[in-house]
C-alpha positions in Angstrom: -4.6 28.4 -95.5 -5.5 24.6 -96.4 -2.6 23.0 -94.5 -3.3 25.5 -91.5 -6.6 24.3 -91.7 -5.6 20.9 -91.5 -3.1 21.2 -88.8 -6.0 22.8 -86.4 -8.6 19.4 -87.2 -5.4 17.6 -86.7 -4.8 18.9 -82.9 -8.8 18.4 -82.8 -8.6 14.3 -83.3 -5.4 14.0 -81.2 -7.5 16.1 -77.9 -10.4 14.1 -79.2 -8.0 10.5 -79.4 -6.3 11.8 -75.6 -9.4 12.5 -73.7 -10.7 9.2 -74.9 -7.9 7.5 -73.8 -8.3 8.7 -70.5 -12.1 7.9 -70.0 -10.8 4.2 -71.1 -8.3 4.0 -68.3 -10.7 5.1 -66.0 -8.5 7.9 -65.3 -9.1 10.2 -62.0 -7.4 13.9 -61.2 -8.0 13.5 -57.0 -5.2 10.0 -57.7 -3.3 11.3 -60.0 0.3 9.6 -60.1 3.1 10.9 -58.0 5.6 8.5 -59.6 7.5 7.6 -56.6 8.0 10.8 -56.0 8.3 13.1 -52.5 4.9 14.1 -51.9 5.2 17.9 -49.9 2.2 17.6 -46.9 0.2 20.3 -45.5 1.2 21.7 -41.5 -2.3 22.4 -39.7 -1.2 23.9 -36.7 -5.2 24.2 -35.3 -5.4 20.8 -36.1 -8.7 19.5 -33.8 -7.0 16.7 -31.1 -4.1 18.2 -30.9 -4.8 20.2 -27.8 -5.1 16.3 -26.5 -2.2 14.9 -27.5 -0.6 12.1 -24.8 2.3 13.3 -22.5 2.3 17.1 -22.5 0.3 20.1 -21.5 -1.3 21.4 -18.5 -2.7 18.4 -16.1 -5.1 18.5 -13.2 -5.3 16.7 -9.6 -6.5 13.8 -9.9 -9.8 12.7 -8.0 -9.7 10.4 -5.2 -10.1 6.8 -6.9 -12.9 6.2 -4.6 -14.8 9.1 -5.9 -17.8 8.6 -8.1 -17.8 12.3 -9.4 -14.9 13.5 -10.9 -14.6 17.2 -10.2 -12.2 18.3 -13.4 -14.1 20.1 -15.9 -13.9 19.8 -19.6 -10.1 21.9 -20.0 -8.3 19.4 -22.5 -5.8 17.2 -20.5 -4.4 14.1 -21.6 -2.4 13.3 -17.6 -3.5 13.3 -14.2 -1.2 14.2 -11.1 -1.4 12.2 -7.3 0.6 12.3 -4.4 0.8 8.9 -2.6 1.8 7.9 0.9 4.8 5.9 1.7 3.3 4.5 4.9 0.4 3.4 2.4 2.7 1.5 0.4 5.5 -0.2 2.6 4.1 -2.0 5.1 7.5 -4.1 6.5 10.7 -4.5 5.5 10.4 -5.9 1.7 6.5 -5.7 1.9 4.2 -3.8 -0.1 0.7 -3.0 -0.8 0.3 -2.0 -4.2 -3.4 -1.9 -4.1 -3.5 2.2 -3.6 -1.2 3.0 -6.0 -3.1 0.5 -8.6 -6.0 2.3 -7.8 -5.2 5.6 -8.9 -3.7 4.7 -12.0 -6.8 2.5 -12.8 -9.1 5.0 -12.5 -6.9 7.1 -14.5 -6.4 5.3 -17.5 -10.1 4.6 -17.6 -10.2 8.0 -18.6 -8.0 7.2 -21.0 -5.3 9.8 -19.0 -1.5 8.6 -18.4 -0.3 9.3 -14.5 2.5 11.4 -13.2 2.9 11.1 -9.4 4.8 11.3 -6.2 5.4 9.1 -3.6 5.9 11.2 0.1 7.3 10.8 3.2 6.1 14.6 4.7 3.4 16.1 3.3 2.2 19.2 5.8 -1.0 19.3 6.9 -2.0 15.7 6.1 -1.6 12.2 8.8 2.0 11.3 8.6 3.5 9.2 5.7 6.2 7.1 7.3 5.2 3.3 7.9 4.6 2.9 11.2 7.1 -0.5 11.4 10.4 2.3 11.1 8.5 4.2 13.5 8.0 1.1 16.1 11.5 0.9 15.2 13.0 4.1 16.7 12.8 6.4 14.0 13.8 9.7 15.3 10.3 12.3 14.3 10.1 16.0 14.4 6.7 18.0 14.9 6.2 21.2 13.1 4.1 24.5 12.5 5.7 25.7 9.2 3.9 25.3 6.1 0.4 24.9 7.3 1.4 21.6 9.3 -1.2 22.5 11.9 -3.5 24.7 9.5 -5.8 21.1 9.7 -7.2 18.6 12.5 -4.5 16.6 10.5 -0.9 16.9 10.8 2.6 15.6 9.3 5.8 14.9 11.5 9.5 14.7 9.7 11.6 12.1 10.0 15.6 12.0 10.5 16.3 12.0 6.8 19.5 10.5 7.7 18.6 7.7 9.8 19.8 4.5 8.6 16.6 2.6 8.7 14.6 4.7 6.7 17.1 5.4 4.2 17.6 1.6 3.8 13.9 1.6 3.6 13.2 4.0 0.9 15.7 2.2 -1.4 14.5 -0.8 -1.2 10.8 0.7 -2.3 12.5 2.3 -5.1 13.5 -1.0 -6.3 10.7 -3.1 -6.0 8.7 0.0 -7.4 11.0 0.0 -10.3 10.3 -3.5 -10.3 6.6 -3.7 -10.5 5.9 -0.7 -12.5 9.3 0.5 -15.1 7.5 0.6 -18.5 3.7 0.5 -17.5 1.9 2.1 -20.3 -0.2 4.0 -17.1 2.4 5.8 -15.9 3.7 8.8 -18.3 6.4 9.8 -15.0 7.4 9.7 -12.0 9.1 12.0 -9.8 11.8 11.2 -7.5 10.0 12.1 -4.3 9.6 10.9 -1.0 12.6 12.9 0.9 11.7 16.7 2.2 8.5 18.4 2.8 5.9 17.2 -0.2 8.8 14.9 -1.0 10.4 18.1 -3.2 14.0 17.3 -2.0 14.2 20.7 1.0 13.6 21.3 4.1 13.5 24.9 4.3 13.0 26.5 6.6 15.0 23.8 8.5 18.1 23.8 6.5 20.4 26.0 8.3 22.2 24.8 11.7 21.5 25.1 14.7 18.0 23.4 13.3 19.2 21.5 10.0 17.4 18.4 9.1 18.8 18.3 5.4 20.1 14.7 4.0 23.3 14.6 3.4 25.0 14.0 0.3 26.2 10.6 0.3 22.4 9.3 1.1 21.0 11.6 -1.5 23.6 10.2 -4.0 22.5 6.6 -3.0 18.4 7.6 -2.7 18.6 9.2 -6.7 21.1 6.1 -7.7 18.0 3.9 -6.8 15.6 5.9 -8.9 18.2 5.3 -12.0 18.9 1.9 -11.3 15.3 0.9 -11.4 13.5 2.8 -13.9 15.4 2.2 -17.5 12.4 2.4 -19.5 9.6 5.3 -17.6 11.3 8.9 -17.3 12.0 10.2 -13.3 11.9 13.8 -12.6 14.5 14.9 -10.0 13.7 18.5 -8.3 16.9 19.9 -8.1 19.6 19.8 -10.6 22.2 20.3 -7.3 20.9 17.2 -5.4 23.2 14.6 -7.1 26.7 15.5 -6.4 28.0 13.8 -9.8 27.7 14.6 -13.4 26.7 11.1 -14.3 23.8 11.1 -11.6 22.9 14.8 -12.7 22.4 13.9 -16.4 20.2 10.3 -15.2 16.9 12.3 -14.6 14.4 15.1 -16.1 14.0 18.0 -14.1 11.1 19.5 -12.1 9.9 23.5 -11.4 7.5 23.6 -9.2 7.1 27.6 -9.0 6.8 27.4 -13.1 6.6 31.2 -14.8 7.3 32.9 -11.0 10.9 31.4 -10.4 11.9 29.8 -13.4 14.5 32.5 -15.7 17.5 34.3 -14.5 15.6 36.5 -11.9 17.9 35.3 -8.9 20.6 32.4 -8.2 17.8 29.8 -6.7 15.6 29.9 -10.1 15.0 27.2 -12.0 16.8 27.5 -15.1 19.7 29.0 -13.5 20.5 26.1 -11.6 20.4 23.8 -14.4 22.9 26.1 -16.5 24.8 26.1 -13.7 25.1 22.3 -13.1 26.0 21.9 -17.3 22.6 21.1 -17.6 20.9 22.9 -20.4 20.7 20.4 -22.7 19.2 17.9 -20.3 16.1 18.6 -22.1 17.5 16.9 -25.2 16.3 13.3 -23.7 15.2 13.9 -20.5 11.7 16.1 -19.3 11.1 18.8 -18.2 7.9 19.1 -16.0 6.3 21.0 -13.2 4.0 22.9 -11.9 2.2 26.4 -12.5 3.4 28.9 -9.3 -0.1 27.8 -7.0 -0.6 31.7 -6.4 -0.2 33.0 -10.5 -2.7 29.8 -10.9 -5.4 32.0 -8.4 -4.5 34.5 -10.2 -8.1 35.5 -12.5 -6.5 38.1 -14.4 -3.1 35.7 -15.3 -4.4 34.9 -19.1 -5.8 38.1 -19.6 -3.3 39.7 -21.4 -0.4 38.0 -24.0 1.9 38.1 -23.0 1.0 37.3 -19.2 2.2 40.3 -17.2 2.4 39.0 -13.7 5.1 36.5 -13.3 7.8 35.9 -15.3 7.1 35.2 -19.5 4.9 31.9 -19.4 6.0 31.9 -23.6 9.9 33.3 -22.8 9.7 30.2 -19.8 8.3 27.5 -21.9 10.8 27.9 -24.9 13.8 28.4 -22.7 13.0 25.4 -20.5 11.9 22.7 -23.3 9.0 22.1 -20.0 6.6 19.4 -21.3 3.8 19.3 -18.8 2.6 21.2 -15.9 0.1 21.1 -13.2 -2.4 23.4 -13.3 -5.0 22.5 -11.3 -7.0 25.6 -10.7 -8.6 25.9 -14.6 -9.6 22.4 -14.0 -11.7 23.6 -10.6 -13.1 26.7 -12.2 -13.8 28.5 -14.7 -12.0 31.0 -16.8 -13.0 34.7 -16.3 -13.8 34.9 -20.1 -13.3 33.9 -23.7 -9.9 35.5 -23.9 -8.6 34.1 -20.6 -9.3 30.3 -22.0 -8.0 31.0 -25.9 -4.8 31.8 -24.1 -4.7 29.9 -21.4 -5.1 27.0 -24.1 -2.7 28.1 -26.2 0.0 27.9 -23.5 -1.4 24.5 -22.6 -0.8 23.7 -26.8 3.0 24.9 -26.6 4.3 22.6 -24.3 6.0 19.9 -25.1 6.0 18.1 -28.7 4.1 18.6 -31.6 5.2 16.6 -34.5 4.3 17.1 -37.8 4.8 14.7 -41.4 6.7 17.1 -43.5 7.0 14.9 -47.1 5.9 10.9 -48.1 7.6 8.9 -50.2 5.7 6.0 -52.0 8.1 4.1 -53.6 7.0 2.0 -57.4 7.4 -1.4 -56.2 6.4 -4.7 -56.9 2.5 -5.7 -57.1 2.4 -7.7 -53.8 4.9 -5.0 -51.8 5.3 -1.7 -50.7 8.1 0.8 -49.6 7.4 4.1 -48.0 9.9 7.1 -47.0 8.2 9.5 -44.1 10.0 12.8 -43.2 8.8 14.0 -40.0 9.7 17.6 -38.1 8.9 18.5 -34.5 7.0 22.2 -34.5 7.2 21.8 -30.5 9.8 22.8 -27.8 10.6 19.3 -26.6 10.8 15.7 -27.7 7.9 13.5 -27.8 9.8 11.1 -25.0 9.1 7.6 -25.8 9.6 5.5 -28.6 6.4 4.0 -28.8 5.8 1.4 -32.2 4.4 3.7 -35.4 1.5 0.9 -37.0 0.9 1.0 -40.8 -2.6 0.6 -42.3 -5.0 0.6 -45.7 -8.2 1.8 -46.3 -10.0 0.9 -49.4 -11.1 4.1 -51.9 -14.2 4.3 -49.6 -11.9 4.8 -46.6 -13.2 1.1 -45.2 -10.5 -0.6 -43.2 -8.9 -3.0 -45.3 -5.9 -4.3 -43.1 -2.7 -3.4 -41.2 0.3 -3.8 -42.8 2.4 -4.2 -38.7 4.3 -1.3 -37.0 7.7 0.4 -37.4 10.1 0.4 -34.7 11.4 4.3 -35.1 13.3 6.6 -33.2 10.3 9.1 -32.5 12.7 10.2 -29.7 15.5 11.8 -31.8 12.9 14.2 -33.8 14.2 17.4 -32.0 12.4 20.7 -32.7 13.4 22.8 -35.5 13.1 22.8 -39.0 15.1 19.6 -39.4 13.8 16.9 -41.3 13.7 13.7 -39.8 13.7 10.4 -42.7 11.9 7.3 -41.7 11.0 3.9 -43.4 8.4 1.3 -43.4 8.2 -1.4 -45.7 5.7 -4.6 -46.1 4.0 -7.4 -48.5 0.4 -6.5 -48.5 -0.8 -8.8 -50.8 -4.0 -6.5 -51.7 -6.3 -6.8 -54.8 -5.6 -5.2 -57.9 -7.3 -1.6 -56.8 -6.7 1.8 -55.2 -5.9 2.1 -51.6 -5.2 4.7 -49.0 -2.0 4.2 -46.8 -3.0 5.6 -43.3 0.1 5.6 -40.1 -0.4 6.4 -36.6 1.8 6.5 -33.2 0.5 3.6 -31.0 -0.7 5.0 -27.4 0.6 1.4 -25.6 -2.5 2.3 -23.2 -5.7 0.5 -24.0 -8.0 3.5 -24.5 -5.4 6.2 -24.3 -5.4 9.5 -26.0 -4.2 9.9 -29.7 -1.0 11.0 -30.6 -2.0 13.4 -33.4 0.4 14.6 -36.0 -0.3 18.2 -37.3 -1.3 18.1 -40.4 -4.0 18.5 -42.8 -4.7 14.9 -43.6 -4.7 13.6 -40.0 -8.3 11.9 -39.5 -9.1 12.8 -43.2 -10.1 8.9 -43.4 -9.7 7.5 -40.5 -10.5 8.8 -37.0 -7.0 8.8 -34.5 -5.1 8.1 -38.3 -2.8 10.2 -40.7 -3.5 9.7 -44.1 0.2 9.6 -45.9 -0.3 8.8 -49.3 -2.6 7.2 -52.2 -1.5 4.0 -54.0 -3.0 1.7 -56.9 -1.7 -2.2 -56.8 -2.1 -3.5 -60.5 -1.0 -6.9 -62.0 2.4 -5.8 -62.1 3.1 -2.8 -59.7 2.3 -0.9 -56.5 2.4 2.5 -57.6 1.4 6.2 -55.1 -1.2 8.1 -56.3 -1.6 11.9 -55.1 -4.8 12.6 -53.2 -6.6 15.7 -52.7 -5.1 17.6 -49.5 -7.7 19.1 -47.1 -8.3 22.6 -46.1 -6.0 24.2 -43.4 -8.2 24.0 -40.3 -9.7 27.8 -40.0 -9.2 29.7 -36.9 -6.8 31.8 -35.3 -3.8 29.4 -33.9 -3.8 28.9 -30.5 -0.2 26.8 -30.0 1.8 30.2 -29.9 5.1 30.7 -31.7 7.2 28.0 -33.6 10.8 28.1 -32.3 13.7 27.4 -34.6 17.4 26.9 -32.4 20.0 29.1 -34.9 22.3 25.9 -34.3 19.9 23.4 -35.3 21.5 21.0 -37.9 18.7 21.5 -40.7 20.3 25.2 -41.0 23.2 26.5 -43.2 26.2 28.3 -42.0 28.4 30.0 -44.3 31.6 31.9 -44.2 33.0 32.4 -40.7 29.8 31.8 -38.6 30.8 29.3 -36.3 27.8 26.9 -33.4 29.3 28.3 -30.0 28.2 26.7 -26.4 26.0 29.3 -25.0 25.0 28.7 -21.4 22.3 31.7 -21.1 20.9 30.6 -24.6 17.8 28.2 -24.9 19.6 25.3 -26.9 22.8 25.8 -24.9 24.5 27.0 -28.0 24.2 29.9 -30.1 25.7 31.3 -34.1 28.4 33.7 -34.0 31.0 35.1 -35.7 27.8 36.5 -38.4 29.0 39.5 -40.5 31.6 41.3 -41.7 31.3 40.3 -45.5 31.6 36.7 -44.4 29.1 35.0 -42.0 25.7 34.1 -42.8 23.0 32.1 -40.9 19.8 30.5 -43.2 16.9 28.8 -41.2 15.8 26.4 -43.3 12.4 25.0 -43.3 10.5 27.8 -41.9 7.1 26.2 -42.4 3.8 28.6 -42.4 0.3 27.3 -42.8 -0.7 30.2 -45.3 0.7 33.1 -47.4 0.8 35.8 -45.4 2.8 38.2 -43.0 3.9 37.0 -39.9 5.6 38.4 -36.4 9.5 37.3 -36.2 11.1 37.4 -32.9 14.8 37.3 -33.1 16.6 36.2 -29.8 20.2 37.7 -30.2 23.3 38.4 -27.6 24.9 41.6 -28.4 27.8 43.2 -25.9 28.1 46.5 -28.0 25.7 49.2 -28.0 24.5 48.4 -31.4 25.1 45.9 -34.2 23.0 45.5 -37.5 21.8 42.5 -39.4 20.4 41.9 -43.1 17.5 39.8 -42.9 16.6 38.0 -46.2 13.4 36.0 -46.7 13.3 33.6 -49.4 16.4 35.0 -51.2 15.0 38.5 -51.4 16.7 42.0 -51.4 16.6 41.5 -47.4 16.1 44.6 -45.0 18.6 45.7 -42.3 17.9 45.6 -38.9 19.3 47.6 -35.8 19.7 45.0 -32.5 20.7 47.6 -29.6 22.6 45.7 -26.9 21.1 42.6 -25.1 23.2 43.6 -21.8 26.3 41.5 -22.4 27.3 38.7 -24.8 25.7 36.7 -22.1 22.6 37.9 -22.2 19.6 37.4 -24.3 18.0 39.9 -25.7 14.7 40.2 -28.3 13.9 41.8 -31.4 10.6 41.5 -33.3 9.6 42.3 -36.6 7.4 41.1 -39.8 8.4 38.8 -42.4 6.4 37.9 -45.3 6.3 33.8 -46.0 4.5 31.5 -48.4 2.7 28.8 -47.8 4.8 25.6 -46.7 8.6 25.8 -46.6 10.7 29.3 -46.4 14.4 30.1 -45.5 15.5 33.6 -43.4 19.1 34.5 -44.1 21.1 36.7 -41.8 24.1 38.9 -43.0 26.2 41.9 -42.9 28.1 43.1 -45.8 30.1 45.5 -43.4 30.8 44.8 -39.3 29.6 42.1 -37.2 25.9 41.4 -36.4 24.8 40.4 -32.9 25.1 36.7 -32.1 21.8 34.6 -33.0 20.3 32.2 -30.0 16.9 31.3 -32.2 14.0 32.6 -33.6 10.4 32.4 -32.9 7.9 32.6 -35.6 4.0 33.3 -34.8 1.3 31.4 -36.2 -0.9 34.1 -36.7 -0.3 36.9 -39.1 0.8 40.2 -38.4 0.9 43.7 -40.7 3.6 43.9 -43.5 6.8 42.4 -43.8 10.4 41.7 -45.3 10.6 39.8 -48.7 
């Protein structure tokens, strides 16, 4: 009993000894050490900001620059869309007034909005936009009635989109546009306009002889070949994937629907995204945009947002995951109001899952020496398209009181290649600080090159958590000898219901892990042009790794799947569970995608979704869409 006795007042003075030892080293729990080790962060899908981020989402028209009242209301919109005239731009041959064109994207980027515009030729219903010198020249001119042409005191007239003279004239613009503005931080596009009616590259309804008026190929060829000779570093929109008559010209440009959610899936031959599978475009995507506009009469449409999904028009989700689309216009919810509180969370939720939405999966602070430091930076794309632009990633410190301290310069990173999926993408910065002995915050953020522009905001937890328009990556302390991380507390999931939709996950996405026969096949119906097969029969399996969820909880799975048979089965295993089998009836053909939903229950942060078959084949696996909002019970 005596040595038991003095074992117990023994463990007494070394807790005693251990907790004084900490008080002495000034020893804190929110920055405890990390150790150089990779530090897991937070997603925050409802992330405040995010519904502002530069480049993507819905945009409005914007007001005339000479306007003192601008007439968009408060939507959240980070572009602007004009139409500008030719004739208001060319004046002669090789002369140019600028000063129109400079004024809308002035008055733009005072809002601190990036531009996307078209230059026209044709535009029904308004004074024509050829410059009058190819007019005085002999330019051959066509009055109209079709398309409201006469609907207005106003009207247009179309030239002879073949006449020699104006095509010589349009590429010379294209040049010296190029020239002037390639790389100006106020433009976020362009669109390769000016021939047809609105400058959208048709003509209908005069496109069939005995009344044709269509440019032929070989000016086309050479009007497009302008627009990729002289913009290298500012993304141009084409409008149809079939206007360029070579694969090389094809692949130069984004591409642009301008009857978005109405004629955009596999409806008929002339929709959208059955013209760019046809022309081997699918992956265009991949580093080029994809833009439009909402169809004008779905955007009249009060009751369009009413229901999710939408039930007039074709899938606004189904379209927007298929299509990789970026931005849209949408003019109308910037003109008036949304029937009610429903109508808006969903309308802003579609405006959320366009385009990019990149998120800092793990840090990485290095020990180093006292005067340096090295970080590591995973980042993932939750979106369904690049961010398009690799604009410079700036480093920064704030003292333990989050005061500014200094910048530590910018990163030159390939934001560009950070494709959507669960794929981690690993970055690095590294720099001398030369800070005081002390602890320090290290803060990063995506610099808009626009004075004033809109924050790129990563979705996570810690963005702003110090700094406004900054993400906080990491804790460090500098002593006498070392710069070591220190963890700090994370912040609380933003509360809410998410609003940016489903998270979509491509089955052939490199992140993921095939095993046994499974074999990445091209897939020309399938959203990522390529699809898993081969799954099944005691031998192929397909994990999706890095299925990331903001909370514990259950969670609605949609499964997009090609099956020719009139059934096949799957096992679905969540985190290395028991697994539950599925039945996938047939999709309509092995070229044909079909859905299947169910619920999956996922942790908090990072979870894998295995798909098997002990015995037959399952269906073929396009990708899988994961909500952000739980659902009732689910597989383990």
């Amino acid at each position: 009993m005596l040595n038991a006795r003095l074992a117990r007042q023994g463990w007494k003075l070394f807790v005693f000894v251990l907790l004084g030892s900490m008080l002495l080293m000034n020893f804190k729990l929110s920055y405890a050490d990390a150790s150089g080790e990779w530090q897991p962060q937070t997603y925050d899908p409802n992330k405040p900001g995010l519904e502002l981020n530069p480049l993507k989402g819905f945009m409005p028209f914007s007001k005339q620059p000479s306007d003192s009242t601008d007439p968009n209301n408060s939507f959240p919109h980070s572009m602007e869309w004009f139409y500008v005239s030719f004739r208001d731009l060319m004046t002669d041959w090789n002369t140019y007034n600028w000063a129109p064109l400079d004024a809308y994207l002035n008055d733009i980027a005072s809002r601190g909005n990036q531009a996307a515009f078209r230059v026209y030729v044709d535009y029904p219903g308004r004074t024509t936009g050829i410059p009058q010198f190819l007019i005085n020249g002999g330019l051959l001119t066509r009055d109209y009635d079709q398309n409201g042409n006469h609907n207005t005191a106003t009207h247009s007239l179309a030239p002879d989109w073949n006449d020699a003279n104006l095509n010589q004239a349009m590429r010379q613009f294209v040049a010296a546009l190029g020239a002037r503005y390639d790389g100006d931080p106020r433009i976020g596009f362009v669109t390769a306009g000016l021939y047809g009616f609105w400058g959208e590259w048709h003509t209908w309804p005069y496109n069939t002889d005995p009344t044709n008026w269509e440019m032929n190929s070989s000016n086309r060829d050479a009007l497009l070949s302008a627009f990729k000779d002289a913009f290298h570093k500012t993304h141009v929109l084409a409008r149809y994937p079939y206007s360029a008559s070579t694969a090389a010209l094809k692949s130069a440009f984004g591409y642009h629907d301008d009857s978005f959610s109405y004629e955009t899936l596999f409806q008929n031959d002339w929709d959208f995204w059955h013209l760019v599978t046809q022309n081997g475009l699918q992956n265009i995507w991949q580093t080029h945009p994809i833009g439009g506009e909402l169809y004008p009469p779905l955007q009249q449409d009060s009751s369009f947002w009413q229901h999710w999904p939408n039930q007039n028009g074709q899938d606004f989700q189904t379209s927007v995951e298929t299509t990789h689309a970026s931005w849209l216009m949408y003019d109308r919810v910037y003109k008036s109001s949304l029937p009610d509180s429903t109508a808006t969370a969903n309308a802003l939720r579609a405006h959320k899952m366009l385009g990019y939405t990149l998120y800092n999966s793990s840090v990485q602070l290095a020990d180093s020496s006292a005067s340096s430091l090295q970080v590591g930076v995973k980042l993932q794309n939750k979106g369904v398209a690049p961010f398009y632009y690799n604009w410079p990633v700036e480093f920064g410190v704030l003292n333990a009181s989050d005061v500014w301290v200094k910048s530590l310069g910018t990163a030159d990173w390939n934001l560009t290649s950070v494709l959507p999926g669960g794929t981690d993408y690993a970055f690095s910065f590294s720099a001398n600080h030369n800070l005081a002995p002390g602890d320090y915050k290290l803060v990063m953020r995506v610099v808009n090159p626009l004075a004033g522009g809109k924050t790129l905001r990563f979705a996570n937890t810690r963005q702003d958590a110090n700094k406004d328009g900054w993400l906080t990556l990491s804790g460090f302390r500098v002593t006498a000898s070392a710069t070591t991380s220190t963890v700090l507390p994370d912040p609380p999931v933003t509360p809410g219901t998410p609003t940016s939709g489903a998270v979509t996950y491509e089955a052939e996405a490199p992140g993921n892990t095939l095993g046994g026969s499974a074999v990445v096949a091209s897939c020309a119906t399938c959203s990522g042009g390529s699809k898993v097969g081969y799954l099944g029969n005691g031998s192929g399996t397909l994990r999706f790794n890095g299925i990331t969820a903001p909370s514990a909880g259950d969670y609605t799975l949609t499964i997009h799947y090609l099956n020719g048979e009139v059934s096949r089965s799957a096992v679905l295993s969540v985190n290395g569970g028991a697994g539950a089998s599925l039945s996938f009836p047939s999709s309509g053909g092995w070229t044909t995608v079909g859905t299947l939903e169910t619920t999956v229950h996922l942790q908090a942060g990072s979870n894998t979704l295995l798909v098997s078959q002990p015995t037959g084949y399952a269906p073929d696996i396009d990708r899988i869409s994961v909500s952000l909002s739980t659902a009732g019970t689910g597989v383990r």
